[in-house]
C-alpha positions as CSV (number, residue, x, y, z in Angstrom):
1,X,-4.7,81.8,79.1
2,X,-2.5,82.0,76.1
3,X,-4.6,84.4,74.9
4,X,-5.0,86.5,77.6
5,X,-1.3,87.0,78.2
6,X,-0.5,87.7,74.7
7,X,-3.4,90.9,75.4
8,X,-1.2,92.3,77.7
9,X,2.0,92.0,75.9
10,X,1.0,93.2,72.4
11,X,-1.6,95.8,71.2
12,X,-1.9,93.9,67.5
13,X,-4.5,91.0,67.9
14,X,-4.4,87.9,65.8
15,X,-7.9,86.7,64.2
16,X,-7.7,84.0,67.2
17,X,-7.6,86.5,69.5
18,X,-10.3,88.7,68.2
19,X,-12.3,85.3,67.8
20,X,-12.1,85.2,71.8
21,X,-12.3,88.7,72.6
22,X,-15.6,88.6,74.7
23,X,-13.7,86.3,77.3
24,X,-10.5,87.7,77.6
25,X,-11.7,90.3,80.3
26,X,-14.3,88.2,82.0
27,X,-13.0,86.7,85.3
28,X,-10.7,83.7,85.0
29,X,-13.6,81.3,87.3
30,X,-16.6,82.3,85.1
31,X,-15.0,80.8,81.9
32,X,-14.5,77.4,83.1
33,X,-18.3,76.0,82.7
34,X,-19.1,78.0,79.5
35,X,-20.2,76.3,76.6
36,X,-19.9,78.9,74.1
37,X,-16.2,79.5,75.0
38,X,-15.5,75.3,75.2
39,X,-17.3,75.0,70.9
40,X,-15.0,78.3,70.3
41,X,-11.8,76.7,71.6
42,X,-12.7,73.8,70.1
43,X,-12.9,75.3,67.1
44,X,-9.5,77.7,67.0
45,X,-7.7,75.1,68.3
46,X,-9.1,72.2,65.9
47,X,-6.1,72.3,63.2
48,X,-3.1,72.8,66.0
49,X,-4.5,69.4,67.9
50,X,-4.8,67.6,64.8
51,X,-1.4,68.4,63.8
52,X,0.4,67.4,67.3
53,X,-1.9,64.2,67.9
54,X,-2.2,63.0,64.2
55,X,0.9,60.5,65.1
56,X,0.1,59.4,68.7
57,X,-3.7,58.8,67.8
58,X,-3.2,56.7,64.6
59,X,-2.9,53.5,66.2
60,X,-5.8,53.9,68.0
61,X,-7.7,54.8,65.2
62,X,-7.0,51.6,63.7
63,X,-7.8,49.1,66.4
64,X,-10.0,51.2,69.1
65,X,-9.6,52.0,72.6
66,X,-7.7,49.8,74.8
67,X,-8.5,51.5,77.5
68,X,-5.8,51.7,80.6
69,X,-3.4,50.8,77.7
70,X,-4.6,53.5,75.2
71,X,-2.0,56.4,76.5
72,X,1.0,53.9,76.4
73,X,-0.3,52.5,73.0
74,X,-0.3,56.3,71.8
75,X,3.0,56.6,73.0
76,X,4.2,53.8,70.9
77,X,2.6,54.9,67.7
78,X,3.9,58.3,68.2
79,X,7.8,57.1,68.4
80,X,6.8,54.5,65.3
81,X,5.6,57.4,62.9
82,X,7.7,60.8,64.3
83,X,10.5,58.9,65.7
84,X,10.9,57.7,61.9
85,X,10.5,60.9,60.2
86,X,13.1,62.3,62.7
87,X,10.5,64.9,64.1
88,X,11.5,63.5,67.8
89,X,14.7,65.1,68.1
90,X,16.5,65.7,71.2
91,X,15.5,68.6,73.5
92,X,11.8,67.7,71.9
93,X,9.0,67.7,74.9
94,X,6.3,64.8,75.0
95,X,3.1,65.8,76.8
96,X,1.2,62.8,78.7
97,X,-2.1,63.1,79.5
98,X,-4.8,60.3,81.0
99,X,-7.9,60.3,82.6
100,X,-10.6,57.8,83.6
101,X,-14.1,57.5,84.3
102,X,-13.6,57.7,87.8
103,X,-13.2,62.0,87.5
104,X,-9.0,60.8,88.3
105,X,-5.9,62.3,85.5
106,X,-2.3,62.0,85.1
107,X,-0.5,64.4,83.1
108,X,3.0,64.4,82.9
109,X,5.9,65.4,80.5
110,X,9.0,63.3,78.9
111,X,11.7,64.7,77.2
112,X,13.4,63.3,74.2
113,X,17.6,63.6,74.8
114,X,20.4,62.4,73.1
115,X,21.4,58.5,74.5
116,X,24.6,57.7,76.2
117,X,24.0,54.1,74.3
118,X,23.8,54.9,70.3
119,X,21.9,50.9,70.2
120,X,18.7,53.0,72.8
121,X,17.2,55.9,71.0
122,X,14.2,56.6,68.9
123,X,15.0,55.3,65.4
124,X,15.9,52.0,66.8
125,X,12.9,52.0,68.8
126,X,10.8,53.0,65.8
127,X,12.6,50.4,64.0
128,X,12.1,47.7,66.5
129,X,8.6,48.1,66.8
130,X,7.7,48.3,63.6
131,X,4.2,49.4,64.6
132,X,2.6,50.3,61.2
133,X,3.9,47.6,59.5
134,X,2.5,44.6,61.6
135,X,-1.2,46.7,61.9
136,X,-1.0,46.9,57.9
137,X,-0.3,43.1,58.2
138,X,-3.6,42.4,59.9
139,X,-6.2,39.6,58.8
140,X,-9.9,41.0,58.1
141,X,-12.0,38.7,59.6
142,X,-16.0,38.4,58.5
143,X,-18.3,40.2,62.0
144,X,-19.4,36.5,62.7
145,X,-15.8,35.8,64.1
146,X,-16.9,38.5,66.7
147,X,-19.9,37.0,67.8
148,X,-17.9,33.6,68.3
149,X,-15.6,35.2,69.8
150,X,-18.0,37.0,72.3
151,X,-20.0,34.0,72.7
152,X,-17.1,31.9,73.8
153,X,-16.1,34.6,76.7
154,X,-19.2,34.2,78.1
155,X,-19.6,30.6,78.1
156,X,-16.0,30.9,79.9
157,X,-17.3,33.3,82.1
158,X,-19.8,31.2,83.4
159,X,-17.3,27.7,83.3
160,X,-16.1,28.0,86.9
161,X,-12.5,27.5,87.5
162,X,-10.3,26.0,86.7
163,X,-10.6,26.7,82.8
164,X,-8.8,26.7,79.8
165,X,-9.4,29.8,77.8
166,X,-10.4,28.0,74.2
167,X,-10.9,31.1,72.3
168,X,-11.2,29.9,68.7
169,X,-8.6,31.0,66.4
170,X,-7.3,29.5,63.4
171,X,-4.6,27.2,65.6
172,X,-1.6,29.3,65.1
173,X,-1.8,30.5,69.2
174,X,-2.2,26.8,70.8
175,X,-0.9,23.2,70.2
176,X,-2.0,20.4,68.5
177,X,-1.2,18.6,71.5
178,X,-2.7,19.5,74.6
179,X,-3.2,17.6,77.5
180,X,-6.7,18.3,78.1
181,X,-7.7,17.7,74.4
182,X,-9.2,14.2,75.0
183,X,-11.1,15.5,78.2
184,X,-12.9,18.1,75.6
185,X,-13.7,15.7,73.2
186,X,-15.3,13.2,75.1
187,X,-17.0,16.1,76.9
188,X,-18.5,17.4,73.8
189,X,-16.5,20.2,72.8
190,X,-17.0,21.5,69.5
191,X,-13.4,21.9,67.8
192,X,-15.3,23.1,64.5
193,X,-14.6,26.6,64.2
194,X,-15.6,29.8,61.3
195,X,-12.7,29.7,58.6
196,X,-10.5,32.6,58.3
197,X,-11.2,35.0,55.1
198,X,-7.8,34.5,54.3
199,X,-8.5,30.7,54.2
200,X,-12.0,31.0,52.5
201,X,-9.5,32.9,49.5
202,X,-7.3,30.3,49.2
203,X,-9.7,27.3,49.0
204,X,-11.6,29.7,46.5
205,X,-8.3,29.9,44.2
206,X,-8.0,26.1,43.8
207,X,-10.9,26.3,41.4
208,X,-12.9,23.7,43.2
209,X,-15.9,21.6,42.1
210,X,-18.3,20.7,44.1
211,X,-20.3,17.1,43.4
212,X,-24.0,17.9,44.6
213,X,-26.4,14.3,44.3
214,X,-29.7,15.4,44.9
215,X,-32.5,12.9,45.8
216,X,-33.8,12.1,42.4
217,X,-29.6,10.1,42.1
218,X,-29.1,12.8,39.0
219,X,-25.8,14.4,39.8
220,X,-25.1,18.3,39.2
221,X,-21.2,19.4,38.7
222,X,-21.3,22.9,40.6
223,X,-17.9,25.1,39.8
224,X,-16.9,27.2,43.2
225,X,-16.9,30.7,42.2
226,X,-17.6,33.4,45.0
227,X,-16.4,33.1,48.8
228,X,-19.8,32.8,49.9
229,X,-19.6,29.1,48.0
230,X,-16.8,27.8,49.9
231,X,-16.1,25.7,53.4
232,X,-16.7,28.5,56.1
233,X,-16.7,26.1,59.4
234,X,-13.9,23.5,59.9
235,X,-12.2,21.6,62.2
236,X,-8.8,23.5,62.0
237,X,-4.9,22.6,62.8
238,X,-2.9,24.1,65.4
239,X,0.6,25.0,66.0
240,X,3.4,22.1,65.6
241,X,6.9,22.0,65.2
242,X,8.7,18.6,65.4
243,X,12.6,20.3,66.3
244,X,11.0,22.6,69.1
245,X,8.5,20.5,70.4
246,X,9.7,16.8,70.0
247,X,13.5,17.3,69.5
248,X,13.2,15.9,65.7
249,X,16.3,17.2,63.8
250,X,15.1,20.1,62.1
251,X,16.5,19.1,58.0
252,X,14.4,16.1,59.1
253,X,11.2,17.8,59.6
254,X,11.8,19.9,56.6
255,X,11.9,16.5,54.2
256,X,7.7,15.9,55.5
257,X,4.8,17.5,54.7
258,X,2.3,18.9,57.6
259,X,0.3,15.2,57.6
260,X,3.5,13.2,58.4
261,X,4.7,16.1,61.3
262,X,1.2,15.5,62.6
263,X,1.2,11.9,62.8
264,X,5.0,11.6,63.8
265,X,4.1,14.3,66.6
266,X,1.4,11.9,67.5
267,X,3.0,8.5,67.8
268,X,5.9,10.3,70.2
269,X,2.8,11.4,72.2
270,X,1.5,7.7,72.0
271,X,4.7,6.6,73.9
272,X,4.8,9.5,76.4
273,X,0.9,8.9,77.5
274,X,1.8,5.4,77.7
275,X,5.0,6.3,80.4
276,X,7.4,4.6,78.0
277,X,9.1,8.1,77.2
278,X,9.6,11.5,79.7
279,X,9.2,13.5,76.8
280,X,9.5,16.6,79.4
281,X,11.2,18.9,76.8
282,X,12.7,18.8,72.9
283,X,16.0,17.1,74.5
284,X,15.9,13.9,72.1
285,X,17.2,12.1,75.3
286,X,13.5,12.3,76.9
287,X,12.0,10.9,73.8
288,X,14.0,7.5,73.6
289,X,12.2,4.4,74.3
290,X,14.5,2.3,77.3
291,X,16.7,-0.5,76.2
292,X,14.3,-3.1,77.5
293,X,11.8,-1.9,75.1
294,X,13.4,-1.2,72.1
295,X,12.7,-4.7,70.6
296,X,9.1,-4.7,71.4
297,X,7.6,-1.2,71.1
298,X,6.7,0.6,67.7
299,X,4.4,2.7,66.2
300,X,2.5,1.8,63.2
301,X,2.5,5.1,60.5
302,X,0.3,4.4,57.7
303,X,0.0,7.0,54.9
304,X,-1.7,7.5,51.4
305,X,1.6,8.9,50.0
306,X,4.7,6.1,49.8
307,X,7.1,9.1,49.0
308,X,7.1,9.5,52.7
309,X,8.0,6.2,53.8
310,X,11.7,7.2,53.4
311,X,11.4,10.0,56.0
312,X,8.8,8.0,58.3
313,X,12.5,5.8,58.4
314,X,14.3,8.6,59.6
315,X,12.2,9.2,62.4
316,X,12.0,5.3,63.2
317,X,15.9,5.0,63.5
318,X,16.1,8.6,65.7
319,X,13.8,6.4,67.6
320,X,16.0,3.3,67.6
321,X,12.5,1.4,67.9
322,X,11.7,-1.4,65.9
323,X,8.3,-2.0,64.7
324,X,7.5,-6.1,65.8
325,X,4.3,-7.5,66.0
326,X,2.2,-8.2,69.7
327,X,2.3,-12.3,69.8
328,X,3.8,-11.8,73.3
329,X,0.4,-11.0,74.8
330,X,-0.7,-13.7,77.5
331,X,-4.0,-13.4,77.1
332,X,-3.7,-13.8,73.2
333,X,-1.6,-16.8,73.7
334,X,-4.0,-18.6,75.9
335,X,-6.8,-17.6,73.5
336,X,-5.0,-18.9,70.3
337,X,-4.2,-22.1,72.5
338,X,-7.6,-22.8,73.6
339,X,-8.8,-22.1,69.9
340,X,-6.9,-24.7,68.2
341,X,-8.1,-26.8,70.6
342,X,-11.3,-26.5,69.9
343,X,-10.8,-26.7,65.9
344,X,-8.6,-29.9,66.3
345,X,-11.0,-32.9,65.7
346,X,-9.6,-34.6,68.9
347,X,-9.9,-31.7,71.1
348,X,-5.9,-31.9,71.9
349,X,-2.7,-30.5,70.4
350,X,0.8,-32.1,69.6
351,X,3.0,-32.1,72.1
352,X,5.7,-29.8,69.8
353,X,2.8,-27.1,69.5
354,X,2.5,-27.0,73.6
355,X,6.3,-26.7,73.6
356,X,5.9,-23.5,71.7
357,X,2.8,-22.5,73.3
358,X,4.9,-22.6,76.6
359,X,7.9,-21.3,74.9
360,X,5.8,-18.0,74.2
361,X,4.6,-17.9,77.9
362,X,8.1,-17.7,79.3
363,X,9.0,-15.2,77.1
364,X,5.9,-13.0,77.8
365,X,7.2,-13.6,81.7
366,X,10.2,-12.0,80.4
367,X,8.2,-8.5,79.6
368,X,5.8,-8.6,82.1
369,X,7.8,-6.5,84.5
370,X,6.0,-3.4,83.2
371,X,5.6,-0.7,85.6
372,X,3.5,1.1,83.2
373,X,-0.6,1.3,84.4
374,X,-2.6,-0.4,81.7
375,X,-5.2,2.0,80.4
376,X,-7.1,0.0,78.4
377,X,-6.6,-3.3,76.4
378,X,-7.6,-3.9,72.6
379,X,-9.0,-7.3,72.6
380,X,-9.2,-7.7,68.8
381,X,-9.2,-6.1,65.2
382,X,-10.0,-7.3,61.3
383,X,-9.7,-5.9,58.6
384,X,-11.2,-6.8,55.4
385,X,-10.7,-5.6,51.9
386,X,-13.1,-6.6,48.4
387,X,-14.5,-5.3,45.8
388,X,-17.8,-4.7,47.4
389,X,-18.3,-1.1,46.9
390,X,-15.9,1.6,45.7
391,X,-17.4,4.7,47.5
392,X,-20.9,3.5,49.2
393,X,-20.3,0.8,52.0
394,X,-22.1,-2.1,50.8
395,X,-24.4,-3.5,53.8
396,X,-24.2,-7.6,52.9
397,X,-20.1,-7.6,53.1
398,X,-20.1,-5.1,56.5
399,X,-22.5,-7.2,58.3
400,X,-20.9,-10.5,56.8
401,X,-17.4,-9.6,58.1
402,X,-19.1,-7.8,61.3
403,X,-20.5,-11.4,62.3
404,X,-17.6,-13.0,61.6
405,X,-15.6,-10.4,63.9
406,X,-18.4,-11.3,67.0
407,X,-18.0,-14.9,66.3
408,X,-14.0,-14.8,66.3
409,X,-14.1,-12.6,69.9
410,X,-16.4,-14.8,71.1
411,X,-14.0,-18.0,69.9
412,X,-11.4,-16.6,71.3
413,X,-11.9,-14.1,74.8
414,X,-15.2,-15.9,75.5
415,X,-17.2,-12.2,74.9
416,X,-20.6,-12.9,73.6
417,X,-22.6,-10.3,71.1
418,X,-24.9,-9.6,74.0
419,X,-22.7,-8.6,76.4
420,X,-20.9,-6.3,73.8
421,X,-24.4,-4.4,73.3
422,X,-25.7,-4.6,77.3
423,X,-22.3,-3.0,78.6
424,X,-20.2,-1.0,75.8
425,X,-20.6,1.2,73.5
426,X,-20.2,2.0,69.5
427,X,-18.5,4.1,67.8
428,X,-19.9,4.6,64.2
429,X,-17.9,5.2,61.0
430,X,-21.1,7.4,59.7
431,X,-22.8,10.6,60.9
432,X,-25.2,11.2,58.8
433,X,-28.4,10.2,56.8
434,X,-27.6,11.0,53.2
435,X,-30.4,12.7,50.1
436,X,-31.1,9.3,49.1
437,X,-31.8,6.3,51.5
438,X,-31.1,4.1,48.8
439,X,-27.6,5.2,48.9
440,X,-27.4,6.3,52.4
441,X,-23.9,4.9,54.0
442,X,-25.4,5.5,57.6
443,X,-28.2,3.7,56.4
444,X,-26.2,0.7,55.2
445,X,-24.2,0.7,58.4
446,X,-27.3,0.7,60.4
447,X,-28.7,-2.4,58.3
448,X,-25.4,-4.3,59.0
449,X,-25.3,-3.6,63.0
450,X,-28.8,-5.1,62.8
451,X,-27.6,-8.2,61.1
452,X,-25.2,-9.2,63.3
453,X,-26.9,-7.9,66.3
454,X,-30.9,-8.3,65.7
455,X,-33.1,-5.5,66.8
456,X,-33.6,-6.2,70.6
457,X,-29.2,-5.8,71.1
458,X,-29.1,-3.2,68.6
459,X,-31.7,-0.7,70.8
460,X,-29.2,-1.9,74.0
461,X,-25.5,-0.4,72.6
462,X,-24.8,3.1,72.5
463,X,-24.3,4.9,69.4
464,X,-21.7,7.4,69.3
465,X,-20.0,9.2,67.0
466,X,-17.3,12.6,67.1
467,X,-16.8,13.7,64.0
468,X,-19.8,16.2,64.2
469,X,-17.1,18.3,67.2
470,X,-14.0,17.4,64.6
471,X,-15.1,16.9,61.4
472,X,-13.9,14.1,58.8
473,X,-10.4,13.7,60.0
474,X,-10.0,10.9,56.9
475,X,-7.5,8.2,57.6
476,X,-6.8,9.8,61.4
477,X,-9.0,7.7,63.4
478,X,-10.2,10.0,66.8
479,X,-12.4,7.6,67.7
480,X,-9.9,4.7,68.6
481,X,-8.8,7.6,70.7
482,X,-12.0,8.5,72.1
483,X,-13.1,4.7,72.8
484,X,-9.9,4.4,74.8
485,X,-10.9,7.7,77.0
486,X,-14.5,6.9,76.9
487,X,-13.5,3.5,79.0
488,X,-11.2,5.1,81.1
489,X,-12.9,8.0,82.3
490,X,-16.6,6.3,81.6
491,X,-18.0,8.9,80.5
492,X,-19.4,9.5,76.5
493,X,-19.6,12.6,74.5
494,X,-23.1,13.2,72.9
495,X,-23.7,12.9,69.0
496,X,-24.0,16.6,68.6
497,X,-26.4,18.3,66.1
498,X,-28.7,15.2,66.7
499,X,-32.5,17.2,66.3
500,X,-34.8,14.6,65.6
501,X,-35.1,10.6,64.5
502,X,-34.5,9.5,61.2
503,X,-37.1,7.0,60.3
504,X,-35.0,5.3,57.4
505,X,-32.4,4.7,60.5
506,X,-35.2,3.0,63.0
507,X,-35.0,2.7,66.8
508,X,-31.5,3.6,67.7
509,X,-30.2,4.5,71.1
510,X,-27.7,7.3,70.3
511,X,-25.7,8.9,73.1
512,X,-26.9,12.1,74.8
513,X,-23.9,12.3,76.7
514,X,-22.5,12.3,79.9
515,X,-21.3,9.3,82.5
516,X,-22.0,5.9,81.5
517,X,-21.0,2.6,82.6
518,X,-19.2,0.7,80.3
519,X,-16.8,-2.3,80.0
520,X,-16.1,-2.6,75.8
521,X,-16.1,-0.4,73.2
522,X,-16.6,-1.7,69.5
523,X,-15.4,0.8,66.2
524,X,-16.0,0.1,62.5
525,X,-14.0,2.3,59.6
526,X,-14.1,2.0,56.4
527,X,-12.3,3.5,53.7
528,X,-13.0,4.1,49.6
529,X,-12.2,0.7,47.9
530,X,-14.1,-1.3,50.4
531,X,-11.5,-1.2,53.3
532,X,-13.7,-2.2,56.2
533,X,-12.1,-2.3,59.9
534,X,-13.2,-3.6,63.4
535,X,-11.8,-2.9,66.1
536,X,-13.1,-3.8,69.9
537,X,-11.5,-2.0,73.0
538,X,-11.9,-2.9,76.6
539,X,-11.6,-1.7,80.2
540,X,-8.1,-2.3,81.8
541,X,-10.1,-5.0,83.7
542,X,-11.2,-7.0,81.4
């Protein structure tokens, strides 16, 4: 049309005109389904589009189409890159144009003028934005993060509602603490996730060597040098921030390292789940325990690194807890009654030790006024600590001290070995069969549950295990967690990436998952220097 118009006006052509001459007298209806006049327009016009879209196309360029959003996303990236080089100045005309697959268009027309406000105009909206900057900041990601991604939408697809989206991402989007994080684990959700590349560099910097043993016991020292060597799948850490989240004053938080947030963020959870806090928002208020349970409520922090017990203080006293032990349980006192009962040679206690026995009762009256719902109950724990093994669990002192934990519940809440493996459930310390039986760890745990159990109980309890969905979380013990939710909701989570038997192991009955009735649930740990732990976990009814 241009073109045509500029015929009549002037008798000098241009080389664009002469380059269309053969259409500039055909009728106006005939040119509008011609392909040679659409490759020629194309063509003539190729330098003047690039030059007017450059700007509003970049964007897209650089992340794709977004579809219904692509014309407002070019609008953006035009007032980022122009509006910055002061090539959108007033009386300057914006053309609009959209269209969609369904043969429908929009074209309209803004105009740039000169604001009645000087803080609303272009530079500050460039400047806000900040578009190029934060798409320059952008992680690369390796394609497989894209198929995870993909395969997760469809597996939500197909969920049902309600859902929880759980795209994987490194945890900067969601919180640790979720209510509906238990549900997944005892459900069998995998939490282990690809590593970021930007992760993968960072581990790759720390000049890491990795201990292989192969089967033969000789040992090879292989140095990490390419990312292709390092950790690509891990169980990763979300978002956390004690002064938002939990109310935690925020030169406080700054004094810990992420481990301590974590398990400080943790044990104010502990008291919300149990009802002895509101903990509705990050007003401290909501997370103070009540008068009457100041004296008789803590929360035990343990950590590799004393440097921290100074701030672990802090917290305690913004808690105005104390940390006192639980020899106000009824049940316990009964128990530790009837056992010295049993050890005295004349089957009968002095009359000052049933003073104090009945002493203890009237102040367990005192506290029994709780109007909290018992979830569940730990019945019992040991812990034990030798110089049995100094990496590999040693399979004589774990099933020593594992009989001697059966025969002390039995002595003292009347639960036999039996009943342990016909109605609850295990929770192993090991996942895995290592290169060398020998020196397998699973193997030696196996070897000491079939010590203190025998063969015929051992194929009756449930194996499970959930570090395979978390990975190692070290000293943070999920399954005391997961026993807990695995009695309450009686349901297990399967031992996931469980293919085929291991003969070394023998006849084992490990969990496939799903609902099963149980009434106890029994957990071994163990730590390097031969720190070996039991603990045993039953219903609320118990």
């Amino acid at each position: 049309m241009d073109a045509r118009r500029r015929k009549e006006e002037e008798e000098k052509k241009s080389d664009e005109e002469s380059t269309l001459e053969p259409w500039l007298s055909k009728p106006l209806d005939e040119t509008y389904s011609d392909k040679a006049l659409d490759k020629i327009l194309k063509a003539v016009s190729a330098s003047a589009f690039e030059s007017r879209l450059q700007d509003a196309n970049m964007a897209s360029k650089l992340i794709g189409n977004t579809y219904a959003a692509s014309v407002f996303f070019g609008l953006a990236s035009l007032v980022d890159r122009a509006g910055r080089n002061g090539d959108l100045s007033p009386g300057k005309t914006i053309g609009i144009f959209s269209y969609g697959s369904g043969a429908l268009a929009t074209m309209y027309c803004l105009s740039v003028r000169t604001p009645e406000s000087s803080e609303f105009n272009i530079g500050r909206m460039s400047e806000t934005m900040k578009l190029t900057e934060r798409l320059q900041s952008r992680e690369e990601v390796a394609p497989e993060e894209l198929d995870l991604a993909l395969e997760t939408r469809a597996r939500m697809h197909r969920a049902g509602a309600p859902y929880s989206p759980v795209y994987p991402t490194e945890g900067r989007l969601f919180p640790v603490f979720q209510n509906d994080n238990l549900d997944l684990l005892v459900q069998g959700h995998q939490c282990i996730k690809p590593v970021s590349q930007a992760l993968r560099k960072e581990m790759l910097e720390k000049n890491v060597v990795q201990l292989v043993k192969r089967p033969d016991k000789t040992i090879e020292r292989r140095p990490v040098n390419t990312e292709k060597e390092v950790i690509k799948l891990a169980a990763q850490l979300g978002s956390l921030s004690l002064p938002e989240n939990y109310g935690v004053a925020k030169g406080l938080a700054d004094t810990m390292d992420v481990a301590a947030q974590v398990a400080v963020a943790a044990g104010l959870e502990a008291l919300k789940s149990a009802g002895l806090v509101s903990g509705k928002s990050s007003d401290p208020e909501e997370w103070m325990l009540p008068e009457q349970y100041r004296d008789s409520t803590g929360v035990v922090y343990a950590s590799s690194f004393p440097a921290m017990d100074a701030a672990v203080g802090e917290v305690m006293r913004f808690l105005r807890s104390q940390t006192v032990g639980a020899a106000g349980s009824m049940r316990l006192i009964s128990s530790l009654r009837d056992r010295l009962v049993k050890a005295s040679p004349v089957q009968q206690i002095a009359d000052e030790d049933e003073s104090a026995f009945a002493r203890l009762s009237i102040e367990r009256q005192k506290f029994s006024l709780n109007p909290f719902a018992v979830k569940a109950r730990l019945l019992a724990t040991q812990y034990s600590n030798s110089a049995f093994h100094g990496a590999a669990l040693d399979r004589k002192h774990i099933g020593s001290e594992l009989v001697r934990f059966l025969n002390d519940v039995e002595i003292v809440h009347g639960i036999c070995k039996a009943e342990i493996a016909t109605h609850g459930v295990y929770f192993s310390h090991e996942t895995c069969t290592h290169a060398s039986s020998a020196s397998s760890c699973a193997g030696n745990e196996v070897a000491a549950l079939r010590h203190a159990f025998g063969d015929e109980l051992l194929r009756k309890l449930l194996i499970l295990n959930t570090k395979g969905f978390t990975g190692h979380p070290m000293g943070v013990s999920f399954e005391d967690v997961a026993a807990v939710e695995v009695l309450m909701k009686q349901t297990v989570p399967a031992v996931p990436n469980w293919a085929e038997k291991d003969d070394y192991l023998g006849e084992l009955n490990i969990s496939k998952g799903g609902k099963y009735a149980c009434r106890y649930a029994l957990r071994f740990a163990a730590g390097f220097g031969s720190q070996v732990a039991f603990a045993l976990y039953a219903t609320a009814q118990e």
